[in-house]
C-alpha positions as CSV (number, residue, x, y, z in Angstrom):
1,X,12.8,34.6,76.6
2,X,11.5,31.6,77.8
3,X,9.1,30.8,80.8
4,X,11.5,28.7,82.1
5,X,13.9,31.5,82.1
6,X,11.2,33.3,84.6
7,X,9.9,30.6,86.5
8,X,13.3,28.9,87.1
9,X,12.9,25.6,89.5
10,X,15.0,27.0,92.5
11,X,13.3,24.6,95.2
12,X,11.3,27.5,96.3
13,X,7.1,28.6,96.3
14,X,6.7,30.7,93.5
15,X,4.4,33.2,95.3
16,X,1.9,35.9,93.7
17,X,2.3,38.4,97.2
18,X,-0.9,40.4,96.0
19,X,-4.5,39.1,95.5
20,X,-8.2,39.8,95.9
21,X,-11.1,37.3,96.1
22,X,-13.1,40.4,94.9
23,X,-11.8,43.7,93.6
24,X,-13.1,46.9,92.1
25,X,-11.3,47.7,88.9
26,X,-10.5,50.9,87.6
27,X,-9.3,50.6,84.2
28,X,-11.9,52.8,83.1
29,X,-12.1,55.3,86.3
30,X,-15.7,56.5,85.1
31,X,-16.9,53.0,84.9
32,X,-15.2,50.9,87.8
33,X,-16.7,46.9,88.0
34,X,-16.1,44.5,90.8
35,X,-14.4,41.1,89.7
36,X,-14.8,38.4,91.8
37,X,-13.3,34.8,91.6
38,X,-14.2,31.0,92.9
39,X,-11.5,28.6,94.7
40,X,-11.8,26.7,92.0
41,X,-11.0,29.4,89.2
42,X,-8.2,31.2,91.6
43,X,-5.9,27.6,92.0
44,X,-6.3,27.0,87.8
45,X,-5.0,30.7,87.3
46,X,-2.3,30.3,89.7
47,X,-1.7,26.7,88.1
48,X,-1.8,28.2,84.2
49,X,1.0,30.4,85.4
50,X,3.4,28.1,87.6
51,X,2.6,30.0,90.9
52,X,2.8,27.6,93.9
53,X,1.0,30.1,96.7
54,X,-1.0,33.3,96.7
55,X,-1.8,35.6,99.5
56,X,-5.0,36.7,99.5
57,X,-6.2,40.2,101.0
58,X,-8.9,41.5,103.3
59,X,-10.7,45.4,103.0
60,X,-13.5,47.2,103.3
61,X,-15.6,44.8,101.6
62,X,-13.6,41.6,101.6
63,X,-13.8,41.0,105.9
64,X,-10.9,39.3,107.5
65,X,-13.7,36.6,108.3
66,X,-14.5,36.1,104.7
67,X,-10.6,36.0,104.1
68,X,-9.9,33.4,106.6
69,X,-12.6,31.3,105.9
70,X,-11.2,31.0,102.1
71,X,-7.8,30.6,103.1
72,X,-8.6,27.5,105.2
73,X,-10.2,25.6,102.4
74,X,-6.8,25.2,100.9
75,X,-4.5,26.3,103.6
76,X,-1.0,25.2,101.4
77,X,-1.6,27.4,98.5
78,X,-3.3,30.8,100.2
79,X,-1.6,33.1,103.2
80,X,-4.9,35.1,104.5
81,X,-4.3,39.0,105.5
82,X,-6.5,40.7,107.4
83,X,-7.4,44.5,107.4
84,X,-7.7,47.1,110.4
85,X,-8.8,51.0,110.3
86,X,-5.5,51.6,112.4
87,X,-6.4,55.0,113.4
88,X,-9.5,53.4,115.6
89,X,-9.7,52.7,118.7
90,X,-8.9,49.2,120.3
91,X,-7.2,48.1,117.1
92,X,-3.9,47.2,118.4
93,X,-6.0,44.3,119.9
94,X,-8.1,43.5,117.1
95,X,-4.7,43.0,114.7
96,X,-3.7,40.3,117.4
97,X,-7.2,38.8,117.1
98,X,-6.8,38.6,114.2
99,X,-3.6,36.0,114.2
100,X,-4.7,34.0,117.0
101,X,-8.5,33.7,115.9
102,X,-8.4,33.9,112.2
103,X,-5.2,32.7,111.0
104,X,-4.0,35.6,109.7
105,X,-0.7,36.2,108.3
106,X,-0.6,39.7,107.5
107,X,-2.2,43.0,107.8
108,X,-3.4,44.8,104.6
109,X,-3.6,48.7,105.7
110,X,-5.5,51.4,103.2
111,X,-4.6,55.3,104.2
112,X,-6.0,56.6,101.8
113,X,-9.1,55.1,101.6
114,X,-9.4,55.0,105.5
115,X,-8.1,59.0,105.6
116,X,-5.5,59.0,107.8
117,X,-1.8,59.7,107.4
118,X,0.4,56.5,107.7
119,X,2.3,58.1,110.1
120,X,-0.1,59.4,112.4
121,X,0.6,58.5,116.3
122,X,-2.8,56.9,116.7
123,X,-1.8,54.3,114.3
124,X,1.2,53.2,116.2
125,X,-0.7,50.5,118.6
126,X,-1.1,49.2,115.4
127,X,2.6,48.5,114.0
128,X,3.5,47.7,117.4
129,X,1.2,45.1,117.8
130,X,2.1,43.7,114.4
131,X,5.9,43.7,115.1
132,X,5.5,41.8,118.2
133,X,3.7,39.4,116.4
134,X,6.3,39.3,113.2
135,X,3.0,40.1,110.8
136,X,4.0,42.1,108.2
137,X,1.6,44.5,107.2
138,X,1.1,45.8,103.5
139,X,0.4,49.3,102.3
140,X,-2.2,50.5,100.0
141,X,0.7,52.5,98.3
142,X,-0.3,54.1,94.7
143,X,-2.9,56.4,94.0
144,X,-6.4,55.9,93.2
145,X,-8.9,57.5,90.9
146,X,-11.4,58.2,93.7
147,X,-12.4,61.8,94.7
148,X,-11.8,61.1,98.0
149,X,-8.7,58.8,98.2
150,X,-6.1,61.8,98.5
151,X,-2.3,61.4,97.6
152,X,-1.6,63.2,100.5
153,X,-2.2,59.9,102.3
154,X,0.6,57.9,100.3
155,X,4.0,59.9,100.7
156,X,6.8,57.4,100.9
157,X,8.0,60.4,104.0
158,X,5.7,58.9,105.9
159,X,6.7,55.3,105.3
160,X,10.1,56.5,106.5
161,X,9.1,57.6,109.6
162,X,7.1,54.3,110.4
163,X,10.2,52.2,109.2
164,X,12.4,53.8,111.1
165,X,10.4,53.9,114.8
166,X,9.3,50.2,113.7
167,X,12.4,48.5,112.5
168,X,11.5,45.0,112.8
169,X,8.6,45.6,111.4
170,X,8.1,43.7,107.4
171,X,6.4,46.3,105.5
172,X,5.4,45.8,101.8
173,X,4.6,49.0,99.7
174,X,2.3,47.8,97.1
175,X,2.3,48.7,93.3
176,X,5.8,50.1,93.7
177,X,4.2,53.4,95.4
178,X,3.0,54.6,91.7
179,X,2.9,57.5,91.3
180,X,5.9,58.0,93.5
181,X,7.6,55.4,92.3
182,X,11.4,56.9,93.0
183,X,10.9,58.1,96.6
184,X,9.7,54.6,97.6
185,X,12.7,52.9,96.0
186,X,14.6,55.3,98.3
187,X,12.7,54.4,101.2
188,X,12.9,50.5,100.5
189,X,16.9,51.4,99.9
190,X,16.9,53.5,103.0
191,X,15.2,50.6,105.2
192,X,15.8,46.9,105.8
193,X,12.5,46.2,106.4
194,X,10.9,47.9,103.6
195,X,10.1,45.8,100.5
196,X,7.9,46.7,97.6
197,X,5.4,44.7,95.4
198,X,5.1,45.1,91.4
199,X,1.2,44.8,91.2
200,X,-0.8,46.9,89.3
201,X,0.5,50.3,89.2
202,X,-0.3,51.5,86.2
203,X,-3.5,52.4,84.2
204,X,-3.7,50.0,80.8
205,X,-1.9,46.7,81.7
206,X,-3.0,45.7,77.8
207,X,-0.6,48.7,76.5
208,X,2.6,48.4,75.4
209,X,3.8,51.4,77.7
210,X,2.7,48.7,80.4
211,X,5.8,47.1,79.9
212,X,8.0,49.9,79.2
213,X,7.3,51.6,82.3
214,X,7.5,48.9,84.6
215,X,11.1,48.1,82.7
216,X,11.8,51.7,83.5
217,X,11.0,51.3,87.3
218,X,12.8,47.9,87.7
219,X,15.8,49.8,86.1
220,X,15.9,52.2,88.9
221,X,14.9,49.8,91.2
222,X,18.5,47.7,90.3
223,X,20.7,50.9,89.8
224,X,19.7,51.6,93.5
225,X,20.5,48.1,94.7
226,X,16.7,47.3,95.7
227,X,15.9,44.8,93.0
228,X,15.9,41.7,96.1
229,X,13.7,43.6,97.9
230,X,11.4,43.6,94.6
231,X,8.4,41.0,94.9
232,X,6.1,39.8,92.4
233,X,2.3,40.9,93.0
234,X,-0.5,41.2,90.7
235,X,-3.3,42.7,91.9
236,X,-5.1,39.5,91.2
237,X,-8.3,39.3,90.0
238,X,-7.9,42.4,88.0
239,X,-4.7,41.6,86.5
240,X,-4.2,37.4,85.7
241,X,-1.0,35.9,86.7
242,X,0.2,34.3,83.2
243,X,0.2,37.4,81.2
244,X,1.8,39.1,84.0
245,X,4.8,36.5,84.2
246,X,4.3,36.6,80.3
247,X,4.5,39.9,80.3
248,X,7.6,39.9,83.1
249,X,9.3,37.8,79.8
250,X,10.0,40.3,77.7
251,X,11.0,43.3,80.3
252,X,13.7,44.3,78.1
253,X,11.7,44.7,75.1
254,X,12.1,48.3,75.4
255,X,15.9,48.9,75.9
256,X,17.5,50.8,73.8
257,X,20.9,48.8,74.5
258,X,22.0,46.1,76.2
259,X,24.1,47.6,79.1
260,X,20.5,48.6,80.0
261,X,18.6,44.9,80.0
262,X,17.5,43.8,83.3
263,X,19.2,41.1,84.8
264,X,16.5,37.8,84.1
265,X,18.0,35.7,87.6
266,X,16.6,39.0,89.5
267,X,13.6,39.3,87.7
268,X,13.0,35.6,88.4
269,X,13.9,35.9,92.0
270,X,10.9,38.3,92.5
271,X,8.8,35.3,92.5
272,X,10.5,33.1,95.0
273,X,13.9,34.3,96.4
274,X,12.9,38.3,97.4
275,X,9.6,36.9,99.0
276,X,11.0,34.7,101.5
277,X,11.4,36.5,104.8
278,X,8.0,37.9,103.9
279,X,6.5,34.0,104.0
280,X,5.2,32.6,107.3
């Protein structure tokens, strides 16, 4: 497989829909390390790997300020999200603050980390003011290997319940909803306005089994009829963008046959195509 099988030029931004300008990395749970990037070394990855634009994400320790201010140094390449608490009070208004003050394309939600269920009522000022706004707002969906970041906090059931009272709402479930990987394929298949992201959602992205599992997943993903609704992420900067489209290369390394190879023009379209009515 070539890159130019991946990277096909289809007119469109290829887009990496999941980055951090600092991250804490888990590879090693016992040991997590923050990574953090410059401008300059975030556009020369993005460049090594054919990757037109990149949307950057706020959190607890990366502010929406800090976001927006990096976004506007090169305002053609990055999309800025911001980041609420969306079970806090006044929040509703601080997500349209947000867009109007900061340039803010998105919304970056963590459940998990924040403790609250994504389908709790006091979250709703939240998605509504997001909706009215077309901002689509991306889940922290996968588990994490914090004592205190509880699964209980990323059930796809919830998801449903937001996509169907919101339904113009643009949600992205990030990292495919690892470990429940199946139940938010459903949900995405369920929902029109549910897509999912491939970043990070597995442990060693240096393994072999890397590969096989996220082959696996994209397999169910296409036997459900979800694969457009597929985008490529990374989880940037703990995970590079050329060995992930690298990696993305030989996706079918692992099939035992054929009839069971994914599709490359979908694979490809992950990058440009799927991600398109998530752009601004």
């Amino acid at each position: 497989m070539t890159r130019q099988q991946v990277i096909r030029e289809t007119g469109l931004p290829k887009v990496d829909y999941h980055c951090h300008i600092s991250i804490t990395e888990y590879s090693d749970p016992a040991n997590p390390t923050i990574i953090a990037v410059s401008k300059e070394e975030f556009i020369a990855d993005l460049q090594e790997a054919g990757i037109d634009k990149a949307v950057v994400l706020s959190d607890r320790r990366t502010s929406p300020e800090q976001v927006s201010e990096f976004c506007r140094q090169d305002p053609s390449r990055f999309i800025g999200f911001g980041y609420v608490n969306a079970v806090l009070h006044g929040m509703g208004e601080e997500v349209l603050r947000q867009r109007n003050e900061l340039g803010l394309w998105g919304l970056k939600l963590y459940p998990c980390s924040d403790g609250y269920k994504p389908d709790d009522t006091h979250a709703f000022k939240v998605y509504e003011a997001a909706s009215s706004i077309g901002m689509p707002i991306m889940f922290h969906h996968a588990g994490m290997p914090v004592q205190y970041d509880y699964l209980y906090h990323t059930d796809p059931a919830q998801i449903d319940v937001i996509a169907e009272c919101f339904p113009e709402l643009k949600i992205v479930l990030a990292h495919i909803g690892y470990p429940r990987v199946d139940e938010t394929l459903y949900v995405a298949r369920k929902h029109k306005n549910v897509y999912c992201d491939i970043s990070w959602p597995y442990g060693d992205v240096k393994h072999p089994s890397f590969t096989y599992l996220l082959w696996k997943d994209l397999l169910t993903a296409l036997n459900m009829g979800v694969m457009h609704k597929m985008i490529f992420g990374t989880d940037y900067p703990g995970v590079r963008q050329r060995p992930y489209v690298d990696m993305l290369m030989s996706i079918n390394r692992y099939a035992p046959h054929s009839d069971l190879h994914l599709p490359m023009d979908k694979v490809s379209n992950m990058l440009d195509k799927n991600v398109q009515p998530l752009l601004p």
